[in-house]
VOKOLGU-615937 format. One record per residue (C-alpha): residue number from 1; z, y, x. Coordinates in Angstrom, 3 decimals. Layout:
REM VOKOLGU-615937
NUM_Z_Y_X
...
***
This chain:
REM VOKOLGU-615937
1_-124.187_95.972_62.033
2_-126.747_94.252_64.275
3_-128.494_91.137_63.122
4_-129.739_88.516_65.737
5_-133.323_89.830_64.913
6_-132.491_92.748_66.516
7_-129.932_91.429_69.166
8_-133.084_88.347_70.909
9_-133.949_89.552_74.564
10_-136.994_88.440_74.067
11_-137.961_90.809_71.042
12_-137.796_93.606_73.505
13_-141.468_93.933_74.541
14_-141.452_97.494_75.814
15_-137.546_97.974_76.592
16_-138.205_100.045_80.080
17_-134.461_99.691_81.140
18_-130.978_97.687_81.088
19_-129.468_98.775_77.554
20_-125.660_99.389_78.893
21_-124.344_96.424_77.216
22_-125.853_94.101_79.210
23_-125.201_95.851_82.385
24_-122.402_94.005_84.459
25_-119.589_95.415_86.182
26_-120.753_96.299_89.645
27_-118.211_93.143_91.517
28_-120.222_90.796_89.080
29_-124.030_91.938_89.893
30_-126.017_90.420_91.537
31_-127.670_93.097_93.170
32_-129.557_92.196_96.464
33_-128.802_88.609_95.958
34_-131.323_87.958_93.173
35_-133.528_87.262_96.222
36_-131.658_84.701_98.500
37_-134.260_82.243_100.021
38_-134.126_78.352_98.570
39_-131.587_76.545_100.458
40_-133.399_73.608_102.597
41_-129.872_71.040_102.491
42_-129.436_70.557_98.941
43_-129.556_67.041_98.798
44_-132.231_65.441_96.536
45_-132.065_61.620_95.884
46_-134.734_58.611_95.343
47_-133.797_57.066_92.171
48_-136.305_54.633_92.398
49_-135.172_53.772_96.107
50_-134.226_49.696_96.699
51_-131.272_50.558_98.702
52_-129.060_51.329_95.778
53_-126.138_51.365_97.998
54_-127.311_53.799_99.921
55_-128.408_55.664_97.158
56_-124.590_55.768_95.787
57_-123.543_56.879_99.039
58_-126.222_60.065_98.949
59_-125.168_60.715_95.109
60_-121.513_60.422_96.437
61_-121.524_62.750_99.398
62_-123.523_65.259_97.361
63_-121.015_65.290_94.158
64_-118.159_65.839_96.803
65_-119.862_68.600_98.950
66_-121.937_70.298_96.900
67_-121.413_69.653_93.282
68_-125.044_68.700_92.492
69_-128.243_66.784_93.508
70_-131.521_67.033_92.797
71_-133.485_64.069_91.723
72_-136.674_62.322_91.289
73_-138.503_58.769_90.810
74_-136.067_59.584_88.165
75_-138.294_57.029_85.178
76_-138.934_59.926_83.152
77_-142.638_60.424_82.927
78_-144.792_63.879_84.494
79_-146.391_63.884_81.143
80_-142.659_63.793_78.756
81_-141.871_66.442_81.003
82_-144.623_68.675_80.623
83_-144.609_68.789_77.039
84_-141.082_69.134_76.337
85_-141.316_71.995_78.949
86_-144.551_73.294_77.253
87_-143.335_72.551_73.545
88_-140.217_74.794_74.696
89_-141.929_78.055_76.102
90_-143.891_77.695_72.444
91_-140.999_78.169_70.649
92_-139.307_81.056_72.640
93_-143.043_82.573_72.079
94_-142.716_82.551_68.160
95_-142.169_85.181_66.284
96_-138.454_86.105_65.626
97_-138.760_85.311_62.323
98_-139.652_81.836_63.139
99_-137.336_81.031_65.812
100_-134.510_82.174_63.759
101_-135.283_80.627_60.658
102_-135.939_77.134_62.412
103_-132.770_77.160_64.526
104_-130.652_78.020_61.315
105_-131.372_74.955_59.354
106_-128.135_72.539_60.001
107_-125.157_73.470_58.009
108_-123.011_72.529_60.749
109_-124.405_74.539_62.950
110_-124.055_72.361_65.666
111_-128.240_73.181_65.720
112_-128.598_77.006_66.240
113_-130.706_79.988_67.975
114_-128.945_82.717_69.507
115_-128.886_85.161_72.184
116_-126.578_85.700_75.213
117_-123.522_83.226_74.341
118_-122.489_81.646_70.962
119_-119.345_84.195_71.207
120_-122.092_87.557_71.344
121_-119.913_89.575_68.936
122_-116.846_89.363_71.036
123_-118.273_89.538_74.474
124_-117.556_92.312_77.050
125_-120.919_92.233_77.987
126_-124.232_90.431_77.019
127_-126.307_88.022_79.198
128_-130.070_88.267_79.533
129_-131.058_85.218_77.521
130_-132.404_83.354_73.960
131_-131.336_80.239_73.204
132_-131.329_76.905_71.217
133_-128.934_74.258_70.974
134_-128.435_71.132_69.532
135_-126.951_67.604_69.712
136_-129.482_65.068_71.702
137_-129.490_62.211_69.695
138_-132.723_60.607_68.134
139_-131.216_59.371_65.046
140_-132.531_60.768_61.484
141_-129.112_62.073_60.889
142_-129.457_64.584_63.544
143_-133.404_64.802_63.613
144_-133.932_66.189_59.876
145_-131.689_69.482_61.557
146_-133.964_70.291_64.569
147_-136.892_72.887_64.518
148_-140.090_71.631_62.818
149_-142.040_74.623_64.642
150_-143.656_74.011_66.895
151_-145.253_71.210_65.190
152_-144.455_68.385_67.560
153_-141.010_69.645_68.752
154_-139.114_66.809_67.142
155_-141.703_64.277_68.132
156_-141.629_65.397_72.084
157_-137.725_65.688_71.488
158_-137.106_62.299_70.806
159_-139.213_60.509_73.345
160_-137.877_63.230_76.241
161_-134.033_62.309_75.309
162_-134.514_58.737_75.233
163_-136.058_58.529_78.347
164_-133.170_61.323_80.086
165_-130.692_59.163_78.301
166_-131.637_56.453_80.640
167_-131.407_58.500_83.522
168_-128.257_59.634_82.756
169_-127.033_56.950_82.595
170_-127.983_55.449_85.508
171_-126.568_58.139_86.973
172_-123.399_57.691_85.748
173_-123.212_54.130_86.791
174_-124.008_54.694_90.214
175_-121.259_58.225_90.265
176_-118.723_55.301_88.504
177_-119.396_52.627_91.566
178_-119.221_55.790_93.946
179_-115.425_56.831_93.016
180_-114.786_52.744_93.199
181_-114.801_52.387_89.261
182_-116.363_50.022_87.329
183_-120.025_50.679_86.802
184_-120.051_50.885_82.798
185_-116.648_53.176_83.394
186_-118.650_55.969_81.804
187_-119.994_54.532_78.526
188_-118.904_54.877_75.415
189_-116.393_57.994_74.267
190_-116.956_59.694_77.642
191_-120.488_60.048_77.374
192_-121.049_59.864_73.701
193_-121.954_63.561_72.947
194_-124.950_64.712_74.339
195_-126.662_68.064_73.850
196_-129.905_69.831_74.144
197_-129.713_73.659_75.503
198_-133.628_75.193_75.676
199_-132.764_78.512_77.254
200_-135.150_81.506_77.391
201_-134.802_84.202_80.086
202_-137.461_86.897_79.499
203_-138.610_89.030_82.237
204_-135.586_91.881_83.091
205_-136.366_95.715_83.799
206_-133.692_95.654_86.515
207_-132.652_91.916_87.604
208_-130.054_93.034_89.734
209_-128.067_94.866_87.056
210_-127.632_91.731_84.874
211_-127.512_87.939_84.570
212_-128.860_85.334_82.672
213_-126.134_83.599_83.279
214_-122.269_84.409_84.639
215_-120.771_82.166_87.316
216_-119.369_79.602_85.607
217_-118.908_75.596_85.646
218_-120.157_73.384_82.811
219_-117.679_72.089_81.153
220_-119.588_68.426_80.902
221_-119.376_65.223_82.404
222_-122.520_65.969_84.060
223_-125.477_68.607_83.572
224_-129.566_67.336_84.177
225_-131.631_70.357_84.258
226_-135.272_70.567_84.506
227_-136.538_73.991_85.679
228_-140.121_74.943_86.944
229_-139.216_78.191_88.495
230_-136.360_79.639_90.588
231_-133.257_81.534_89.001
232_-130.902_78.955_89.580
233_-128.405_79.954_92.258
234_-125.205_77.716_93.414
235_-122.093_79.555_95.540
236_-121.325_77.397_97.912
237_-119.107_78.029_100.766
238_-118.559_82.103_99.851
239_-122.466_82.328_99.566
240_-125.109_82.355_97.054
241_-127.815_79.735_97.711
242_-131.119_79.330_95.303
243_-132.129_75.739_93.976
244_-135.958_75.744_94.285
245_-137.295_73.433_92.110
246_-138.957_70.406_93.062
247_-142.477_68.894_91.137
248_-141.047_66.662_88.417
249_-137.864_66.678_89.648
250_-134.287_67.350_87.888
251_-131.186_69.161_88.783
252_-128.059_67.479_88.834
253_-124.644_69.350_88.633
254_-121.112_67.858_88.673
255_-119.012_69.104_85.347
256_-115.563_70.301_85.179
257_-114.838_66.589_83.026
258_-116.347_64.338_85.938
259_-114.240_66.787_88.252
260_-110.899_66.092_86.302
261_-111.669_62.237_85.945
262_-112.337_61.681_89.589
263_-109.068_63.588_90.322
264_-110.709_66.264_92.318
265_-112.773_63.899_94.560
266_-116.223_65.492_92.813
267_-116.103_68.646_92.358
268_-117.877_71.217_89.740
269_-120.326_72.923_90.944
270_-120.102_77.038_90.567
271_-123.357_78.317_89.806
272_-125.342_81.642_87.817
273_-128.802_82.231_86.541
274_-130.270_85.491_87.732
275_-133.308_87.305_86.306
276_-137.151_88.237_87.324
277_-139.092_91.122_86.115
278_-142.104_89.108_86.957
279_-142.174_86.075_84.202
280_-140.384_84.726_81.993
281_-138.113_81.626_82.814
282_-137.975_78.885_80.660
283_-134.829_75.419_81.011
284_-133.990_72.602_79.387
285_-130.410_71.508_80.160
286_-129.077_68.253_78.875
287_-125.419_67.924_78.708
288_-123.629_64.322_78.965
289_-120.308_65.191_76.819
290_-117.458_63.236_75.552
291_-116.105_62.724_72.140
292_-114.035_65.390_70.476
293_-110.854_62.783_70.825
294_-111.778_61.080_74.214
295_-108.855_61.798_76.255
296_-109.506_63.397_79.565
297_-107.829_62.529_82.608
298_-107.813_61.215_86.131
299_-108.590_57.569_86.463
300_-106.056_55.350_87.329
301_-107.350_53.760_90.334
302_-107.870_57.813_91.739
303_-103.805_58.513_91.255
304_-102.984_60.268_94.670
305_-100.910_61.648_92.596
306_-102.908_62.853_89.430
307_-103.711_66.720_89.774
308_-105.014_67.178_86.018
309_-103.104_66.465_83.174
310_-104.251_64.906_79.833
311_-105.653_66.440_76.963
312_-108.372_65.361_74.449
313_-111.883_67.064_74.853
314_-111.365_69.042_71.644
315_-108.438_70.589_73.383
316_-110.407_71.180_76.965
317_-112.966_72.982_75.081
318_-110.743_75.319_73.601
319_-109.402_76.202_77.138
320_-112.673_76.370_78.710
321_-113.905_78.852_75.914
322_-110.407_80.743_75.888
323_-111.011_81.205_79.513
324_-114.768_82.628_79.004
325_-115.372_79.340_81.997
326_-113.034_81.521_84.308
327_-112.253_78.791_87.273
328_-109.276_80.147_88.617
329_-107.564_80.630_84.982
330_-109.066_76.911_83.783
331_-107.106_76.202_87.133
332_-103.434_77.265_85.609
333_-104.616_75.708_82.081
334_-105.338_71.880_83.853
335_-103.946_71.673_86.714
336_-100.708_69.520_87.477
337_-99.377_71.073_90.745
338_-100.430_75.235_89.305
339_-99.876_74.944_85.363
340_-98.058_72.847_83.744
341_-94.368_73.756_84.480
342_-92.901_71.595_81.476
343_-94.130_68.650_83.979
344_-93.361_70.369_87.258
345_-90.021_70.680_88.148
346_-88.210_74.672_89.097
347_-86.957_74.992_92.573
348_-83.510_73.676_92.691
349_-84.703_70.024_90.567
350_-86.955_68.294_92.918
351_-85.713_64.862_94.156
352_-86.845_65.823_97.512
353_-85.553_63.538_100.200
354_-82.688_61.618_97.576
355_-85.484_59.429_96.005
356_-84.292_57.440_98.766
357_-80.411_56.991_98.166
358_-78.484_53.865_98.580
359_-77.871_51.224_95.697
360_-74.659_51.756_93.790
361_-72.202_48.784_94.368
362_-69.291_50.215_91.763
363_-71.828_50.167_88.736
364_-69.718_48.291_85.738
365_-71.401_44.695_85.224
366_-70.005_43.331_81.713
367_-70.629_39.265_80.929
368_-71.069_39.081_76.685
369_-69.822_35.465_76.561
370_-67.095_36.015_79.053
371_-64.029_34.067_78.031
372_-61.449_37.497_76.976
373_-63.175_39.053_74.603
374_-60.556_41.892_74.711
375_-61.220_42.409_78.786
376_-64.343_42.745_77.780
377_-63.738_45.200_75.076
378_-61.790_47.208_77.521
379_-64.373_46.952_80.844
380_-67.017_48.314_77.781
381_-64.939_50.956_76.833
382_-63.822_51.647_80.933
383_-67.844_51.947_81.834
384_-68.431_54.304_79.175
385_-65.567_56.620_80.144
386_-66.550_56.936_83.498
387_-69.958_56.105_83.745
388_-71.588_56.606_80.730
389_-73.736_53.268_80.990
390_-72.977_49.618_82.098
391_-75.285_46.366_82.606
392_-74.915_42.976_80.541
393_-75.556_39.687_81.328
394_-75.040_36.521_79.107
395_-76.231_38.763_76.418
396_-78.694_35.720_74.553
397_-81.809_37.439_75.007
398_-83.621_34.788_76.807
399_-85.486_34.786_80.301
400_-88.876_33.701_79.030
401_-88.408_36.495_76.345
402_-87.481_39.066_79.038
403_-90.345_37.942_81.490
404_-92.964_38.145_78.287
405_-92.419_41.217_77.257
406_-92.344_43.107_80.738
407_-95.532_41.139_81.287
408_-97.671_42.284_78.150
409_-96.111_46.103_78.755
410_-97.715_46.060_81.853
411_-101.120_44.476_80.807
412_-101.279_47.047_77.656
413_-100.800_50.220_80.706
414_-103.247_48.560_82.309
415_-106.096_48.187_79.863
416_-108.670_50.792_80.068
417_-107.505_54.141_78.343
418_-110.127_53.850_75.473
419_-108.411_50.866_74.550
420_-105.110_51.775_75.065
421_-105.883_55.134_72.817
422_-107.173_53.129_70.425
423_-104.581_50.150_70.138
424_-101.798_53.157_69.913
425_-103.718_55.311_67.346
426_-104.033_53.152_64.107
427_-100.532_54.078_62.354
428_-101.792_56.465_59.602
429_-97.991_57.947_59.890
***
């Protein structure tokens, strides 16, 4: 049985060709492709720019027609970004030894090393990659987990999520005004889970018979990447286009979450990571996740009619990994009008053009206090017969009664769903 010592890429120091399991079937190469120039339109976006309206309005169009942005005047610093770039390529140069036992150390393993995907043993085939994971938070609960080797990893970790914590959210606030939501829309559950991903993608033999990276869409609310070299590549419009990176700057990419919430309006951007045999190519992705019982769905105000249904995160995740990140199946798995037939109606049950038929005139109408209490025993007993339901009036339930309650049902489906999931959620039972 192979042990991850043996499995890391970038152990392979004098491997002079493809080994077969990481060879791709010939529709998923990349072949020629590896070398498609930088695309010159991807949109990249002053952060720092006065004109925040305008600046919603570029982040806006970009999330709907490409999926992603680049950024910069971003407020994280040249020199955060430089060492957790530089502290990064140190420990993807350690020995395997090293980089295995420091990214074993949290008995959750919600902190770990690997190589290729975090589901290697069951994969059809492998991707050309090392890398480390774990949750981007700066507290002591999570910071006792994370490598200690290098020797100022945690110390450049902390002060480079902080500062990308601010830009993401900033981003977020501007993506919430965009879609016409409230600008703190995004805090809390929905953007509680952050993670680190340092990935490693050592020089490749033959780039164009593997890939770092699949096509695939994150499944995150959104993804900031910083990159110093090119491998990224988004399909856009039936093509492959490169992101060339820009000096200090991040990428941006709409996730399959912000997709779902917005109802479609932004949509996930499809993208890969294809090899070099030149140099290696180090990233640093941070993910803006939910909480494991946020529920997922389209906003409210967005309903045009709702084209994803809801789920918790927990349960999205489990689809997106079921589905390997497979669009087209996530598609049947989320999607209202394509997969959810116990909410769509068969062919034969849609209202079609009757959710327009007259008023009924005949339906029985019964008065509680009406002065023959057998007549109304027998109008009762009449409706049922035929009908199967009636109406009441005089029935003591009074109008102030009637109006308050209809009133506070519709302010409680109202309320934001955070506090409508938590207001419903507190019965132990």
């Amino acid at each position: 049985m192979e042990t991850l010592d043996q499995n890391l890429v970038s152990s392979w120091f004098d491997v002079q060709s493809v080994p077969q399991t990481f060879v791709h079937p010939p529709e998923k190469r990349p072949g020629n492709s590896i070398d498609v120039p930088p695309c010159k339109n991807i949109p990249v976006v002053d952060l720092g720019s006065r004109d925040r309206s305008h600046t919603i309005q570029q982040i806006s169009k970009a999330s709907q027609d490409f999926g992603f942005f680049q950024v910069f005047n971003h407020g994280v610093c040249k020199k955060l970004i430089d060492d957790i770039m530089s502290i990064s390529k140190e420990f993807h140069k350690m020995p395997r030894k090293d980089k295995i036992i420091e990214g074993s150390k949290d008995p959750s393993g919600r902190c770990k090393f690997y190589t290729s995907s975090e589901n290697y043993a069951n994969e059809e085939v492998h991707y050309w990659r090392d890398a480390l994971t774990h949750p981007a938070h700066s507290s002591e609960n999570y910071m006792q987990f994370l490598p200690q080797k290098p020797t100022q990893y945690r110390e450049v970790f902390k002060a480079y999520v902080d500062e990308v914590r601010n830009m993401g959210s900033m981003i977020l606030e501007m993506l919430a005004e965009g879609l016409g939501l409230s600008k703190e829309f995004f805090n809390g559950g929905l953007s509680e889970n952050p993670t680190l991903l340092s990935n490693h993608y050592p020089p490749c033999p033959d780039p164009t018979l593997t890939l770092g990276l699949t096509k695939h869409r994150d499944p995150s609310l959104i993804t900031i990447l910083l990159q110093d070299s090119e491998g990224l590549q988004v399909f856009k419009d039936g093509n492959w286009i490169g992101v060339e990176p820009i000096s200090s700057g991040f990428v941006v990419n709409i996730g399959y979450v912000m997709q779902m919430i917005s109802n479609s309006k932004f949509k996930g951007a499809d993208h890969r990571v294809v090899t070099n045999s030149r140099a290696a190519r180090t990233t640093i992705a941070y993910f803006i996740y939910p909480s494991n019982e946020t529920l997922i769905e389209p906003a409210n105000v967005l309903y045009n009619p709702p084209l994803y249904r809801s789920m918790k995160f927990t349960e999205f995740l489990q689809h997106f990994k079921s589905k390997a990140a497979n669009d087209e199946e996530m598609s049947k798995v989320l999607s209202l009008s394509i997969c959810a037939p116990n909410l769509r109606p068969t062919a034969g049950k849609w209202p079609g053009k009757d959710i327009d038929v007259p008023l009924c005139k005949n339906i029985p109408v019964v008065d509680l206090r009406g002065p023959d209490w057998s007549r109304t025993i027998e109008q009762i007993s009449e409706a049922i017969q035929e009908f199967g339901f009636f109406q009441v009036i005089n029935h003591g339930v009074s109008k102030k009664l009637i109006d308050d309650t209809m009133n506070v049902s519709k302010d409680f489906h109202a309320m934001p769903r955070k506090d409508k999931e938590t207001e419903s959620s507190k019965d132990p039972s």
